[in-house]
C-alpha positions as CSV (number, residue, x, y, z in Angstrom):
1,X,-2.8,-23.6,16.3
2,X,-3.5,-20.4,17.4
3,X,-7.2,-19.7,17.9
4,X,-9.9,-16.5,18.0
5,X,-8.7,-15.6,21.7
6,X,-4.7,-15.7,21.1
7,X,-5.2,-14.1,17.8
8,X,-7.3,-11.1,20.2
9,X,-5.1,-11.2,23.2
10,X,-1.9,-10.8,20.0
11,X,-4.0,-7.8,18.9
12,X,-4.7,-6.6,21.9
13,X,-0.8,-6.5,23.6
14,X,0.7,-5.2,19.9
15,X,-1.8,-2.6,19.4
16,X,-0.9,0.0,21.8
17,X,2.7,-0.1,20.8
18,X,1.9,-0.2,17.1
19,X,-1.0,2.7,16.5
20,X,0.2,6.3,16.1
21,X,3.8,4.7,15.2
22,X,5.6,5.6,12.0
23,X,7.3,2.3,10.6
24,X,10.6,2.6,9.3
25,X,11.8,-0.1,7.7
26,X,10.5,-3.9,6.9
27,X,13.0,-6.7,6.9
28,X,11.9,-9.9,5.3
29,X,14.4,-12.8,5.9
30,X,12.8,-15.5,4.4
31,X,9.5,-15.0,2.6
32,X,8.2,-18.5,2.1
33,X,4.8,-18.7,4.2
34,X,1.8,-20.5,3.2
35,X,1.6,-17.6,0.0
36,X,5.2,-15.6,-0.2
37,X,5.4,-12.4,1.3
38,X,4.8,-9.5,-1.2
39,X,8.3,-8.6,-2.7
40,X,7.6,-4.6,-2.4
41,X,6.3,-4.9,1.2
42,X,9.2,-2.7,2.4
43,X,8.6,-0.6,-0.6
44,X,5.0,-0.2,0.6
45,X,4.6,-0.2,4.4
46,X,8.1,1.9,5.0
47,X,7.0,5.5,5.8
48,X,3.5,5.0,6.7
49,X,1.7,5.3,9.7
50,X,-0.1,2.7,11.6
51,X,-3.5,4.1,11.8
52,X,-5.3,0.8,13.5
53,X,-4.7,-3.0,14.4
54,X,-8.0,-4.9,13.8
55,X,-8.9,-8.8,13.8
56,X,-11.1,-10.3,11.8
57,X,-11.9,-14.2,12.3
58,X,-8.0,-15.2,12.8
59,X,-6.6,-12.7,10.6
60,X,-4.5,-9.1,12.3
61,X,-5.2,-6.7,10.2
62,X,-2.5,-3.6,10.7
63,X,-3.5,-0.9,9.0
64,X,-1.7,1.9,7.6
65,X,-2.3,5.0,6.4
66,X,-2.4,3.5,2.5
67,X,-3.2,0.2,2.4
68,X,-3.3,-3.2,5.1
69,X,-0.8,-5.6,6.2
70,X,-3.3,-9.1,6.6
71,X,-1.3,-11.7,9.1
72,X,-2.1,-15.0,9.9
73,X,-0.4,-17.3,12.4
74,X,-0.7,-20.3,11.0
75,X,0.1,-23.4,13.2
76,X,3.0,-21.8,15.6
77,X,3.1,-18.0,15.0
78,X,3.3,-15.4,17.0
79,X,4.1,-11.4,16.6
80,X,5.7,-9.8,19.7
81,X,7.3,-7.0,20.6
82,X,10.6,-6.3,21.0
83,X,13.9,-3.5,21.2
84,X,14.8,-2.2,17.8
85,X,18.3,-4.5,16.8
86,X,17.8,-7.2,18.7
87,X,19.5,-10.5,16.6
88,X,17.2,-12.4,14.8
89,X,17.0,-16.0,15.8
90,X,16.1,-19.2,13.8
91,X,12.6,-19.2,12.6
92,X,11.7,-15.2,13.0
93,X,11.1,-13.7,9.5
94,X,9.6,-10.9,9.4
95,X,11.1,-7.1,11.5
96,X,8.5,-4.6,11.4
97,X,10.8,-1.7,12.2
98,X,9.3,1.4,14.3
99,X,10.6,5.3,14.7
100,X,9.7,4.5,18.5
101,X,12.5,2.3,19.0
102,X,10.5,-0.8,19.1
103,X,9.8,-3.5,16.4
104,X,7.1,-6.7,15.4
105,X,9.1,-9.5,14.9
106,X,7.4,-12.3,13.5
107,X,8.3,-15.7,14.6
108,X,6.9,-18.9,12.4
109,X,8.9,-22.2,12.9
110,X,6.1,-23.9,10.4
111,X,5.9,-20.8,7.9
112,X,2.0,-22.3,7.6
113,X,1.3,-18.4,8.5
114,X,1.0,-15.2,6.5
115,X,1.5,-11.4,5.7
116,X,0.2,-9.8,3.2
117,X,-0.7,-6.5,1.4
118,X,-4.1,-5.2,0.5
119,X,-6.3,-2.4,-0.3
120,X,-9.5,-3.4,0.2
121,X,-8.6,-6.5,3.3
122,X,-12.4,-7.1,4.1
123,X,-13.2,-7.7,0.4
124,X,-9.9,-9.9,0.3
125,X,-10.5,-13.6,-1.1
126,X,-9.4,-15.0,2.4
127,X,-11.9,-13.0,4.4
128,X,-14.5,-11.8,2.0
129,X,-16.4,-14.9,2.9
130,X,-16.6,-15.3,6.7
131,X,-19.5,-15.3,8.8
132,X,-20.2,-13.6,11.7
133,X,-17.7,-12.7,14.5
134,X,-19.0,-14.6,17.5
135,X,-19.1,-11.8,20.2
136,X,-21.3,-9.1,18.3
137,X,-25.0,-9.3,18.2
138,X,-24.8,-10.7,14.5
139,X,-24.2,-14.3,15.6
140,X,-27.0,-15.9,18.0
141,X,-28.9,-19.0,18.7
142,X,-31.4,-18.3,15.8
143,X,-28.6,-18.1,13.2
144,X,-27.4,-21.3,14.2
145,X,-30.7,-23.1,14.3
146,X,-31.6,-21.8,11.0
147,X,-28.4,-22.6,9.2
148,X,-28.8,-26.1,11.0
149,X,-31.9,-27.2,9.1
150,X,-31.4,-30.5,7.0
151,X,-27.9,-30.6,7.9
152,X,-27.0,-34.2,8.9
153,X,-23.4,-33.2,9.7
154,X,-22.2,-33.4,13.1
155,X,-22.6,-30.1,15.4
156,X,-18.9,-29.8,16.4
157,X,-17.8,-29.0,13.0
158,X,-20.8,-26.8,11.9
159,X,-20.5,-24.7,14.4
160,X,-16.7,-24.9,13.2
161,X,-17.6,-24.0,9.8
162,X,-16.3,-20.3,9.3
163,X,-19.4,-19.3,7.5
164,X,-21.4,-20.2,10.2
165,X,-19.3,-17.8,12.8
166,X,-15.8,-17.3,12.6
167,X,-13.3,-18.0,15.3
168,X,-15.1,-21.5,17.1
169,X,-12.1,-23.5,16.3
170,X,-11.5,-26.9,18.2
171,X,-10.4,-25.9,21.7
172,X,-13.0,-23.7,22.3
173,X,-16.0,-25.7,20.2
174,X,-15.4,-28.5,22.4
175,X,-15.4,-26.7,25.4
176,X,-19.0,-25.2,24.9
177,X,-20.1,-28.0,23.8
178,X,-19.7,-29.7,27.1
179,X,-20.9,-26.0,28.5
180,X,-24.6,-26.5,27.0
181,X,-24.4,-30.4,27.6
182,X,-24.7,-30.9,24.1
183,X,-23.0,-34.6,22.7
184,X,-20.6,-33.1,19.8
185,X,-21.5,-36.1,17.8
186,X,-24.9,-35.0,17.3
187,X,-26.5,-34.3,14.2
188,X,-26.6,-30.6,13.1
189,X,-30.1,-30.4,12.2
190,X,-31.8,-32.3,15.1
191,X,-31.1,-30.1,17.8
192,X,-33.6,-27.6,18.4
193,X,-34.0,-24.0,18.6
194,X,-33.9,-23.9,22.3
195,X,-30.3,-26.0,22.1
196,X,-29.1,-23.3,20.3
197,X,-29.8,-20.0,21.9
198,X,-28.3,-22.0,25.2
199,X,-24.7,-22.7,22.9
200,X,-24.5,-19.8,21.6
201,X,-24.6,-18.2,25.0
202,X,-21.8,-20.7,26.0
203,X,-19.9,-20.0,23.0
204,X,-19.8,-16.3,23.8
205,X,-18.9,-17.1,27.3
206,X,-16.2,-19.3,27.0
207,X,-14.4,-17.3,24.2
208,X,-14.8,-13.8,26.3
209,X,-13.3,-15.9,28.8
210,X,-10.3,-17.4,27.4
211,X,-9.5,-13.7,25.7
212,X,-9.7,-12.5,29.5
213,X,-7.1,-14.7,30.7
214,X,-5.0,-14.4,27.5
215,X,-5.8,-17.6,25.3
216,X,-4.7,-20.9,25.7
217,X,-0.8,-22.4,26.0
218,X,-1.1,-25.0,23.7
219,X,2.9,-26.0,22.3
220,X,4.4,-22.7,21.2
221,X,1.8,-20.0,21.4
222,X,2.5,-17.1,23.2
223,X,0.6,-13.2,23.2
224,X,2.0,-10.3,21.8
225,X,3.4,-9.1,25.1
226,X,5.5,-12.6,25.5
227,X,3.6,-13.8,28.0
228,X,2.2,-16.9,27.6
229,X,-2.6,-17.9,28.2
230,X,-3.7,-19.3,31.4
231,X,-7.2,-20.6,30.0
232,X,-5.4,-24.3,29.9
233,X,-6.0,-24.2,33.2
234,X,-9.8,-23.6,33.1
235,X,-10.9,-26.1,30.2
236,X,-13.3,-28.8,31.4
237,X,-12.7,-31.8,28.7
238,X,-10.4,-30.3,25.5
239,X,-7.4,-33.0,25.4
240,X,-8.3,-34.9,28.9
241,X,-10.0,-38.0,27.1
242,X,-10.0,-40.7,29.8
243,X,-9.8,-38.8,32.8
244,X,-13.2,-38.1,34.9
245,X,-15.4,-35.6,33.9
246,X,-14.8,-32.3,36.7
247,X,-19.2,-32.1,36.8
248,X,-19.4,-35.8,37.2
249,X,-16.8,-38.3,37.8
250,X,-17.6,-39.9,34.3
251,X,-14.6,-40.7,32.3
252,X,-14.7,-38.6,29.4
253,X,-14.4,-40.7,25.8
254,X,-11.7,-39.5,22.7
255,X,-14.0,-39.6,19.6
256,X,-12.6,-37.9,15.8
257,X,-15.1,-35.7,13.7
258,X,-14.4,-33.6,10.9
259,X,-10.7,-35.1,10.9
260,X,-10.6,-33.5,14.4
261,X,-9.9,-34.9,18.0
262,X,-13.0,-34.4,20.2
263,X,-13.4,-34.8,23.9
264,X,-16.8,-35.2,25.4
265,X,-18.5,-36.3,28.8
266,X,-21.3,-39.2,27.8
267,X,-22.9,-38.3,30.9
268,X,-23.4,-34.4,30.8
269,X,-23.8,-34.2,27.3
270,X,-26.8,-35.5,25.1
């Protein structure tokens, strides 16, 4: 699944093509995503300008001069760019049709993403909720510790929880995890304050990081320029359970929390 630093990189390769850019017409060849695609979404992007592309948590947010187009990618999106006419293949849904010549073609093999229309998207149901984005100065140790009081759940998936800080899904949780030598397995609310400030640190790093070298190529994910992450290359213990720890030589152990595959070094991380 696409995480916080392919849904950036996305943003970041679409939005210069997208932002000052008059859309011309939306085609919608199949319209069954995880909630259908608004009938009238020709009706009501066709025209418009495209004043901004913004993320929030793992949602684009394209907006227009009246109103926001809210995308997910579900499991195996993507949104890339590409010359205006160019056939449709299996799987692509969605044409987002520009005067420049260009157009967003959605591809979603899984249909588990989404697009749809709103005029107020921070106050929308699916993001009115979220906490904090992690790389702004209103997520930090201190939040985590104090959210982390009396919780007996294991730290991996609080600090997954999306109203803790958005974005910390399992690639890059487990990753700073090993980062701050904390054991994922740990209970939330016995890890101290001084724990904290150190993963949030880590959390920050390794997510400005893997947005740096655009996201991780994990199945089917590519950016919005059709060029595919190189952070695979960098991760330390995310899907190598049973081969030796890079810090240690210790061979890292496969445990599942939260429903989730975790990878961990019992060595480096207590």
């Amino acid at each position: 699944m696409p995480e916080l630093p392919e849904v950036e990189t996305t943003r970041r390769g679409i939005a210069p093509y997208l932002e000052g850019q008059r859309v011309s017409r939306v085609v919608v060849r199949d319209r069954r995503l995880r909630w259908p695609i608004p009938e009238d979404l020709d009706v009501r992007l066709s025209g418009q300008r495209i004043v901004s592309v913004e993320r929030r948590a793992k949602y684009l947010l394209i907006n227009a001069e009246v109103g926001t187009l809210i995308s997910h990618l579900g499991m195996s999106g993507n949104l890339r760019l590409v010359e205006l006419g160019l056939p449709a293949a299996k799987h692509e849904h969605v044409d987002i049709e520009l005067e420049s010549g260009l157009m967003l073609r959605y591809t979603d093999p899984r249909r588990f993403g989404a697009m749809l229309w709103s005029q107020d998207p921070l106050g929308h149901e699916l993001l009115v909720r979220l906490g904090p984005e992690p790389l702004t100065d209103l997520f930090d140790g201190e939040r985590l510790f104090q959210l982390s009081r009396g919780r007996s759940m294991a730290v991996k998936p609080f600090i997954m929880d999306n109203a803790v800080v958005v974005g910390v899904g399992n690639i890059y949780a487990t990753e700073a995890l090993f980062a701050a030598g904390i054991d994922p397995r740990r209970e939330a609310g016995g890890i101290s304050r001084a724990r904290y400030l150190k993963l949030a640190i880590e959390i920050k790093r390794v997510l400005a990081a893997a947005i740096e070298r655009g996201g991780t190529t994990l199945r089917d994910f590519i950016g919005g320029d059709g060029q595919p992450g190189y952070f695979q290359q960098e991760l330390f213990v995310y899907g190598r359970g049973g081969e030796a720890c890079k810090v240690c030589g210790t061979e890292l152990r496969d445990v599942k929390l939260g429903q989730r595959a975790s990878v961990f070094c019992p060595r480096c991380q207590r």
